[in-house]
C-alpha positions in Angstrom: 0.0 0.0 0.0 1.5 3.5 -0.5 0.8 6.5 1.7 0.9 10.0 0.0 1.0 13.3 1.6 3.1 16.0 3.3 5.1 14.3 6.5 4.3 16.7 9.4 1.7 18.8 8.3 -0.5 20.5 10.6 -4.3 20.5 10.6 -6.9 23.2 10.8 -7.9 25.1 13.8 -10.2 28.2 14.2 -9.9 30.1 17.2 -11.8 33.8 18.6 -9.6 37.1 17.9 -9.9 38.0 21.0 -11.2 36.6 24.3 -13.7 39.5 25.3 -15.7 41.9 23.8 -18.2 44.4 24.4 -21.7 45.6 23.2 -24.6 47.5 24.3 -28.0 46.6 24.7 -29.6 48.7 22.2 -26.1 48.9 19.7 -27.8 46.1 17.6 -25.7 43.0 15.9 -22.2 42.8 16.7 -19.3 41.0 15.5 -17.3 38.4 17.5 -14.4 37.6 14.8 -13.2 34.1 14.4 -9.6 33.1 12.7 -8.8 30.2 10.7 -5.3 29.0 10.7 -3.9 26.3 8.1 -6.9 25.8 6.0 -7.8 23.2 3.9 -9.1 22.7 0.5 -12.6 21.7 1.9 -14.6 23.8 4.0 -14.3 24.3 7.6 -17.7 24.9 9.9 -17.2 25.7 13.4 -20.6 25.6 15.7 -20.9 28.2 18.3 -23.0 27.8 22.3 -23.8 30.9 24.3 -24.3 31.0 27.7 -27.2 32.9 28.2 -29.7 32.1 31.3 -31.7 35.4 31.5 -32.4 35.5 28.1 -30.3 39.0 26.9 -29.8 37.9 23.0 -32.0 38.5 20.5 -30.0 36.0 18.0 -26.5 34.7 17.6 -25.1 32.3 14.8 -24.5 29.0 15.9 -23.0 27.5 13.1 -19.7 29.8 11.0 -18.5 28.4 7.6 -14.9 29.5 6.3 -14.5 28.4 2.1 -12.3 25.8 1.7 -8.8 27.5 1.6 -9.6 30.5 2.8 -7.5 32.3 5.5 -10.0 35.5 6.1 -11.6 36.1 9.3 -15.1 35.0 10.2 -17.6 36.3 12.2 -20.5 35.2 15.1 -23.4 37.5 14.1 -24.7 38.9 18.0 -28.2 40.3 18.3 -28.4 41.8 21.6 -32.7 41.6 22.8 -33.3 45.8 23.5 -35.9 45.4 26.1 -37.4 48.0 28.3 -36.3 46.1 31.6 -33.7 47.2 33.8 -31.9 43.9 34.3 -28.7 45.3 34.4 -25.5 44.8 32.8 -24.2 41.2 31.9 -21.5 38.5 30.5 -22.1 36.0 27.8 -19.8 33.5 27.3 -19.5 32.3 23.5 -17.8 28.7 23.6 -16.5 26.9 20.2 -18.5 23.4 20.5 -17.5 21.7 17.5 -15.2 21.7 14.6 -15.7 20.1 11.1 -14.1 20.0 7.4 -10.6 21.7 6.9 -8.0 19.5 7.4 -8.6 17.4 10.6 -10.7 20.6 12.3 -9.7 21.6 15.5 -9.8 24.7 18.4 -7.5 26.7 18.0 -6.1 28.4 22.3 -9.0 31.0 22.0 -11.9 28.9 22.6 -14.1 31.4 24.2 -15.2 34.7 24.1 -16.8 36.7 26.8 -19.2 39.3 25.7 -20.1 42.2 27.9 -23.5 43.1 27.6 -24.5 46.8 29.1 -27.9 47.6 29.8 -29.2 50.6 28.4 -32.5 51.1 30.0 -32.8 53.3 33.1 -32.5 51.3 36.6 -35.2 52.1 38.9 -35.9 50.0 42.3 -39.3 49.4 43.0 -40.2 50.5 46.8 -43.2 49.8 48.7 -44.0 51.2 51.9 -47.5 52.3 54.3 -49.3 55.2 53.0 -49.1 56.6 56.7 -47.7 55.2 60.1 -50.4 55.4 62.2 -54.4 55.0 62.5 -56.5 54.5 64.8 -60.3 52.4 65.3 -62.8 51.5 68.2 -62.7 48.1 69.1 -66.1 47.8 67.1 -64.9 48.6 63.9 -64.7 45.2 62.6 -62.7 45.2 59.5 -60.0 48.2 58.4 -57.9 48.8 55.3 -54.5 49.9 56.0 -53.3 51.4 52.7 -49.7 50.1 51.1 -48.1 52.8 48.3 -45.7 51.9 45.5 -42.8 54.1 43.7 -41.3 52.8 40.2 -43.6 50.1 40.0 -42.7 47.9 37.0 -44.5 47.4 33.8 -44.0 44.0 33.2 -43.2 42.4 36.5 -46.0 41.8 39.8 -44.5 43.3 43.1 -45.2 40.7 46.2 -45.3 42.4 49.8 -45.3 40.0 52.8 -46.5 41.7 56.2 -46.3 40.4 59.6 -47.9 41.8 63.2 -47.4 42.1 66.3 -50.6 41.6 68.4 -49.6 40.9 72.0 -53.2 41.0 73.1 -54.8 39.5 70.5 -56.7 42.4 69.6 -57.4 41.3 65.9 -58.6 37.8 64.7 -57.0 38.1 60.5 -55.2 40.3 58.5 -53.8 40.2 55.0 -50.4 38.8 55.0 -49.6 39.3 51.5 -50.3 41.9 49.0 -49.8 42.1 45.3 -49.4 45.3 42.7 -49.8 44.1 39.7 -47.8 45.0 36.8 -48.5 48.0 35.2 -50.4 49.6 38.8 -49.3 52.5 40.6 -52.4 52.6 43.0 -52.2 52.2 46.4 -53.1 48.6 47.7 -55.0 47.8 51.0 -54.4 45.4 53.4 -57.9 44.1 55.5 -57.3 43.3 59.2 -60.5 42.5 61.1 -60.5 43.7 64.7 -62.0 41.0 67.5 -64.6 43.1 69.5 -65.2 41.1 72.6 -66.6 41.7 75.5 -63.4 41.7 77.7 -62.4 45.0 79.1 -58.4 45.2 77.9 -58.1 48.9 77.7 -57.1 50.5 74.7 -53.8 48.8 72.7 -51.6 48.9 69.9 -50.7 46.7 67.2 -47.9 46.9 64.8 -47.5 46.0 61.2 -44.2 45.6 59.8 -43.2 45.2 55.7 -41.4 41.8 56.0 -40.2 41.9 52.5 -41.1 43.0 48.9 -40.0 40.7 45.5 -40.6 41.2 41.8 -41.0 44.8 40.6 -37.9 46.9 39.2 -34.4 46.4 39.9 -33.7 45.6 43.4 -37.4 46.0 44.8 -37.1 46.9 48.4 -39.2 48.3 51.6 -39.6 51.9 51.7 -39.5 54.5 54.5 -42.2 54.0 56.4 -42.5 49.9 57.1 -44.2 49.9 60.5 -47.7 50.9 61.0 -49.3 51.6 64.2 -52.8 50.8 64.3 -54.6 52.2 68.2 -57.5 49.7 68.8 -59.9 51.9 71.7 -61.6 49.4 74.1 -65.2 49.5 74.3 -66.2 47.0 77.4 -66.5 48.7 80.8 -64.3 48.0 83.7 -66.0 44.5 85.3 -66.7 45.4 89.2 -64.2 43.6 91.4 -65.7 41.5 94.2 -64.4 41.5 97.6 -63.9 38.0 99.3 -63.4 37.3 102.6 -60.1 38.8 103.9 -57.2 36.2 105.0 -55.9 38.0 108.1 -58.0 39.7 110.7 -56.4 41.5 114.0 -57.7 44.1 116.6 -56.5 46.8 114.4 -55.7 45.7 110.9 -57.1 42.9 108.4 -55.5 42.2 104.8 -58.3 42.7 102.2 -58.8 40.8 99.2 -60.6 40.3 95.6 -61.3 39.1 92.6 -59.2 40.7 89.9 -61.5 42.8 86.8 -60.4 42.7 83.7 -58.9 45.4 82.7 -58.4 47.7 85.7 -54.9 49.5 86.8 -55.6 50.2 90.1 -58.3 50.1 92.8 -59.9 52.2 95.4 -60.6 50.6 99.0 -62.9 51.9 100.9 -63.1 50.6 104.7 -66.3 51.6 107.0 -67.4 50.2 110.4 -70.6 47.9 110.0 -72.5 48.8 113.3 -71.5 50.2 116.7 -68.0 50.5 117.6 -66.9 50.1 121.2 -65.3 52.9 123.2 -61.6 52.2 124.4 -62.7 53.7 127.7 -65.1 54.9 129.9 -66.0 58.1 129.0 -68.6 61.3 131.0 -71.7 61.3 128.9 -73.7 64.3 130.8 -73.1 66.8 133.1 -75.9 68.8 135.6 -74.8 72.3 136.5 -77.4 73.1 138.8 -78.1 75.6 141.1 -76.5 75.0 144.7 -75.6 71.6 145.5 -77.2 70.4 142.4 -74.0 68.8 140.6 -74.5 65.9 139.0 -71.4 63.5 136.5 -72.3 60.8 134.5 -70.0 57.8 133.6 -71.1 55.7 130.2 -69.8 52.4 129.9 -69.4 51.4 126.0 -66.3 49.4 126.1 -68.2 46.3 124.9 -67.7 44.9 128.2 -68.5 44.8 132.2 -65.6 47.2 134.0 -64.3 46.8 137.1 -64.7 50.5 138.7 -62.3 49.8 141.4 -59.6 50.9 138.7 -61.0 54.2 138.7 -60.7 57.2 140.8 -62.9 61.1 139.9 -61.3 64.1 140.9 -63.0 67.1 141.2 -61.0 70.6 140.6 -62.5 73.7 142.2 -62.5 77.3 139.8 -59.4 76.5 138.0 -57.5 75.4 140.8 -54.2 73.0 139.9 -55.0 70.4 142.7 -57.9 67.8 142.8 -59.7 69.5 146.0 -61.7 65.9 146.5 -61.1 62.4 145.1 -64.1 60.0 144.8 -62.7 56.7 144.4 -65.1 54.3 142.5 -66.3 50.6 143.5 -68.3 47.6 141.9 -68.4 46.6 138.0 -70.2 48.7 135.6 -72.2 46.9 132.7 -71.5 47.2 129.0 -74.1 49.7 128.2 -74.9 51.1 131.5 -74.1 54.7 133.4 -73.2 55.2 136.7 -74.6 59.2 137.7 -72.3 60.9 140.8 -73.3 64.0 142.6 -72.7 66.4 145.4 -74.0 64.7 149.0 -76.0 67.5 149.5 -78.0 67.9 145.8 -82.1 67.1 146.1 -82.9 66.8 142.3 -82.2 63.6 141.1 -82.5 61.2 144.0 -81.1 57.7 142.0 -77.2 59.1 141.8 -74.7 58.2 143.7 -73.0 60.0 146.3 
């Protein structure tokens, strides 16, 4: 068998110009040059892949065909997509796949070529935020809209807000968790919350809703300013009437008090009264006579509660101002709970029942 051909020769291989490149969104179709080196007599197609996940191109040629023995530069046609979404500015990566014809096809050191796409559109971030920061309803209000705003809403893409609450005293029984402006909308959107009017009295309270997050839109959507709102929920029960019970300590002179807790109350007012007679601590003169001559009369009242033993007790009469007792009566027997003892001068004639 004999073998013909040139000992040594080397084979086809296309390769990019250059490595990177650049183009701009709205620029239209640009060149990515591919070279050729030691062509052959047939023709050499080189296939072409583009990394492209968001969809920026418009077009691109996925197969290039050099003539067979021809050494002039060939290019990837690039169709950048000029869309009216901000999405930024981006790298392609063109990647030589496949090599056939030529004279044993292969890729040449330049196998890729990154393309830098710039965006040409305007980026605006989407914001949404509470049209105000505070509000407030009675208890019996039942359901409320708080209202959400939007700036730079998108025209193409839906903006997704997620809300939570804090609601310590369960003051509301739903709200709306999620709220959607639609594409194209610029109107204020409400979120419904539905206040629980029981019959409890909690006093008046707050709850707060917070923007948790905000997705979709423009550009990097994002909470705006004002992501709390403060919604004021006035009580309408009364304050229940506590209920005093019967108190756990009771002494001569004190007792602890004690009730059943109402709902809603900060404080509470006691008010302690006697419930019928209260006993003296002593004996005590409950009438005088000042009579004319000898007619002197003292009486003693006994309301201690109790029978007294009068032997404890001594009167002392003091005569027109004078420092020292001029006569000291001392007393004998018991005196009943109740019951008056009457004294008067030994020589007085108008009441005959006193003693002397």
């Amino acid at each position: 068998m004999l073998l013909t051909g040139t000992p040594g020769a080397a084979g086809t291989s296309v390769q990019f110009v250059n490595t990177t490149s650049s183009a701009t969104e709205d620029g239209g179709a640009s060149n990515l040059a591919l070279s050729i080196a030691n062509a052959g007599a047939a023709a050499t197609t080189v296939t072409i892949s583009a990394a492209d996940p968001n969809g920026r191109l418009a077009g691109y040629s996925t197969s290039v065909t050099f003539p067979g023995s021809s050494t002039a530069n060939e290019n990837v046609v690039v169709t950048p997509d000029d869309n009216v979404i901000c999405d930024g500015d981006e790298d392609i990566v063109f990647t030589i796949t496949g090599i056939s014809g030529g004279a044993h096809g292969k890729s040449g050191t330049n196998s890729t070529n990154t393309l830098s796409l710039t965006d040409d559109d305007v980026c605006v971030n989407t914001t949404v935020q509470f049209a105000s920061t505070t509000g407030t309803v009675p208890e019996s209000v039942g359901s409320f809209n708080i209202q959400l705003s939007i700036t730079d809403f998108s025209a193409t893409n839906n903006t997704d807000v997620t809300i939570g609450a804090t609601d310590p005293d369960g003051r509301i029984t739903t709200f709306t968790s999620s709220v959607t402006f639609f594409a194209t909308s610029g109107f204020d959107e409400n979120m419904s919350i539905t206040v629980d009017d029981n019959a409890i009295c909690q006093l008046d309270g707050d709850v707060v809703f917070t923007i948790l997050s905000v997705t979709g839109g423009e550009g990097m959507a994002a909470v705006g300013i004002n992501n709390t709102f403060t919604l004021t929920i006035t009580d309408n029960d009364p304050v229940a009437t506590p209920t005093a019970t019967t108190p756990t300590v009771v002494n001569s002179n004190d007792f602890t008090a004690t009730w059943n807790a109402a709902a809603g109350a900060t404080g509470y007012e006691l008010d302690v009264y006697t419930d019928g007679a209260v006993p003296a601590s002593e004996l005590f003169f409950s009438e005088y006579v000042e009579g004319s001559s000898n007619n002197k009369y003292l009486e003693i009242f006994n309301g201690t509660g109790a029978t007294v033993d009068l032997s404890h007790y001594t009167v002392q009469s003091f005569a027109n101002g004078a420092t020292s007792a001029g006569a000291t009566t001392v007393l004998s027997g018991t005196l009943a709970d109740g019951s008056v003892i009457v004294l008067e001068n030994s020589s007085a004639s108008v009441y005959l029942g006193a003693d002397h």
